[in-house]
N, C-alpha and C positions, 0 to 999 in steps of 0.2 A: 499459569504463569509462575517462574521459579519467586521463592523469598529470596532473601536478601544473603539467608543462612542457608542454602540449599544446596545440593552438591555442586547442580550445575553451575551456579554462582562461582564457589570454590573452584571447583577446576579453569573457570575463565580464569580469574586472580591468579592461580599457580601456574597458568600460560604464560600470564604476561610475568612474571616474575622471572620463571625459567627463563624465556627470554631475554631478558635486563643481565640474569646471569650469564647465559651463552656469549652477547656482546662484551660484557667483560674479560669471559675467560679470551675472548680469539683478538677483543681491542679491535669490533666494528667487522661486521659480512652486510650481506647482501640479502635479501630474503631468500633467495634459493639454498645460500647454503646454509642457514640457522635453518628453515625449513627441512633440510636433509641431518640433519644433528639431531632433530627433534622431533624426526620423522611425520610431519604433521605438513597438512596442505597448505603450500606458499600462500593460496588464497586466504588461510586462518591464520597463518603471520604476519601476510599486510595487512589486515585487519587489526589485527592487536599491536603493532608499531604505526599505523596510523594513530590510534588514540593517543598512545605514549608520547609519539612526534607532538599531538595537538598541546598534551599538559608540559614538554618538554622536560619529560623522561629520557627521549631518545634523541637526537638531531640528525640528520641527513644531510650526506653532503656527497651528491651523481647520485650513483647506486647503491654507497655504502651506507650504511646506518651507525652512529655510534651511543655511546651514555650519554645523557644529556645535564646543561646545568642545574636543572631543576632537586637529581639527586644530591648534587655536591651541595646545596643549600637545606636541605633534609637533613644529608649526613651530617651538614656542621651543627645542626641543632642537636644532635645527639653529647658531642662535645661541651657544648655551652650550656646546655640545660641547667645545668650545676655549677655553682659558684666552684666547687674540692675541684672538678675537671678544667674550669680554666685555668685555676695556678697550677694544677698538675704540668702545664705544659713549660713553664720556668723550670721549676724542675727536673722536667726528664732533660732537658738539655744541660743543664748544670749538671748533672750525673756523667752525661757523655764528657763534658769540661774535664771532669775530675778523673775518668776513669779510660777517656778514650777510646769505649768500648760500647757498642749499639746498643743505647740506652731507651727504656720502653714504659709508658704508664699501662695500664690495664683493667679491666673495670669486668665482672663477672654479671653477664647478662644471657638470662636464658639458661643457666647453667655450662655457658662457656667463657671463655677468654676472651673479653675483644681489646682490639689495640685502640687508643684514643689518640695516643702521642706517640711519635721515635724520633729520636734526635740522633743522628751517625755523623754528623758533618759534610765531608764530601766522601766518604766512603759509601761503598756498595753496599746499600740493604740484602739480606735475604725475601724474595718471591713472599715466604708464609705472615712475613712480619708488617705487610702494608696495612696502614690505616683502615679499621672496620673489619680485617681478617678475625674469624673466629677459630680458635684452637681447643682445645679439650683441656680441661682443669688438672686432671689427674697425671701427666706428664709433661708440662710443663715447670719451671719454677714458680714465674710469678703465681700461674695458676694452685698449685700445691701451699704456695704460703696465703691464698686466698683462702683455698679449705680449709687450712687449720684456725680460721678465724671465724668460720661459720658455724651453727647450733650445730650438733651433730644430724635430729631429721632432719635440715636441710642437706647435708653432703650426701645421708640414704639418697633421697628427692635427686639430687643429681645423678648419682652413680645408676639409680633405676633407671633413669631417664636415659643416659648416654652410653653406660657400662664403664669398661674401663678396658678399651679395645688395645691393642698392641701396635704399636707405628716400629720401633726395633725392635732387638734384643731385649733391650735395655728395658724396656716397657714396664712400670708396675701392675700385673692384670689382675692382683689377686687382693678380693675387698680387704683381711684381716691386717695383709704387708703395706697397703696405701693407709689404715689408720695406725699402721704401728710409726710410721714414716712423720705422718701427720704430728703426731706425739714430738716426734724427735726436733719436729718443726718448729714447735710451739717452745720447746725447751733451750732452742740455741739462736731462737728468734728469723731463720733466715729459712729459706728452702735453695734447693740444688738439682740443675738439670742435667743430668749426667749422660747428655746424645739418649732422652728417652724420647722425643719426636722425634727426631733428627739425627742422623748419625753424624758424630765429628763435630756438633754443637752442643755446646754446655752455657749455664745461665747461673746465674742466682737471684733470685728474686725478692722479697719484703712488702708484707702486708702494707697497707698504710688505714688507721683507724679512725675514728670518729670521739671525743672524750667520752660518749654514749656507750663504746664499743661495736660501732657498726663496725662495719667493713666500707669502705672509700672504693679502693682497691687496691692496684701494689705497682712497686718499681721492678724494674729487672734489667741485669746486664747481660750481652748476649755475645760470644764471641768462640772462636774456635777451640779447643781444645786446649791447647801450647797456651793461653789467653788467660784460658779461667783457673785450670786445675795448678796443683801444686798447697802443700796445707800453707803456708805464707802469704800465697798470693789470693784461696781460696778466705782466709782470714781477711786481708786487708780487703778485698773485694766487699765483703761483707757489712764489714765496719764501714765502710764507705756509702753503701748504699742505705744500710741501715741510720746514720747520720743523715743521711737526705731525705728521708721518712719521718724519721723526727722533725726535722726543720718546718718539713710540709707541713705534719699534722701541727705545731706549733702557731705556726701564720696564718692555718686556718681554723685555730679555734679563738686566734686575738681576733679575728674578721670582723 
């Protein structure tokens, strides 16, 4: 009989995970066709969205299957766990107030970016920036003004971990240019996303700390090109967001 720690074990769990993921990326199938995605026998995927249906992982509704409430009350505990993450969320929307530009909290988990909060108002989000998306630390802004806030073996520990793969051009891939970067970061207190995930997107982002010196995580504004860049507007950006990083770490060190 397998342990608890055994491979077979593991491969069930990364079943039903892949799973939970294929419904989210397609937003609900059928088991035939997650089965044809995942190439694995419709009988071992009704099987493993049966259980998920029972803990309401999944829901069913005819033949289709979709995510179930039971994630969206998980995920919000990741949000809440922490006193810094609930007022984060005042914040990122006063950010968007001030700056009218898709505003973002961020929190570095696992050695990635994940979103906690985005405030945009009635404008259109970007697909990569939904709530619980994980992005890579080393091209991002917020993500880059998170490194510069960490011991340095910790950023080794990440960059072993993830590398520091290429999404553009733009991409910083090379260790020596991401800590000479990091420096610059720490110096003018902001970081800058100059279309390195994304082409035609730019960001600037700001740690937010702990009076201990932890790392919280960070703000960041998110907007196109014509939006961000310009040294004026690249300045005032700055100062704005970095003003709402102080305010934060402020309110939560009177807490």
């Amino acid at each position: 009989m397998p342990t608890d720690d055994s491979p077979t074990t593991l491969r069930t769990t990364a079943t039903s995970i892949a799973i939970l993921k294929q419904l989210e990326a397609i937003d609900g199938a059928r088991v035939s066709e997650i089965a044809e995605r995942m190439d694995k026998p419709k009988s071992t995927i009704h099987g493993h969205l049966a259980t998920l249906k029972q803990e309401q992982f999944v829901i069913k509704e005819g033949d289709f299957y979709f995510i179930g409430p039971e994630l969206l009350r998980l995920g919000n505990q990741v949000r809440t766990r922490e006193p810094a993450f609930v007022l984060a969320r005042q914040f990122t929307e006063r950010l968007f107030e001030e700056t009218r530009l898709r505003s973002i909290f961020t929190v570095e988990m696992g050695g990635k970016a994940v979103f906690l909060h985005t405030a945009s108002g009635s404008k259109m989000g970007w697909s990569h920036e939904q709530l619980g998306n994980r992005l890579f630390l080393h091209n991002t802004a917020v993500g880059k003004a998170i490194l510069a806030e960490l011991p340095e073996p910790r950023i080794e520990q990440i960059i072993d971990r993830w590398g520091l793969p290429r999404e553009t051009e733009n991409t910083t891939t090379d260790r020596e240019a991401l800590f000479g970067e990091l420096e610059r970061v720490r110096e003018q207190g902001y970081a800058v996303n100059r279309a390195e995930n994304f082409n035609e997107l730019y960001a600037i982002g700001v740690a937010a700390t702990r009076r201990s010196g932890d790392v919280i995580g960070g703000f960041s504004v998110t907007g196109p090109a014509h939006s961000v860049t310009g040294e004026d507007r690249k300045a005032e950006l700055a100062h704005t967001v970095k003003d709402i990083v102080s305010e934060f770490e402020l309110e939560l060190a009177l807490a």
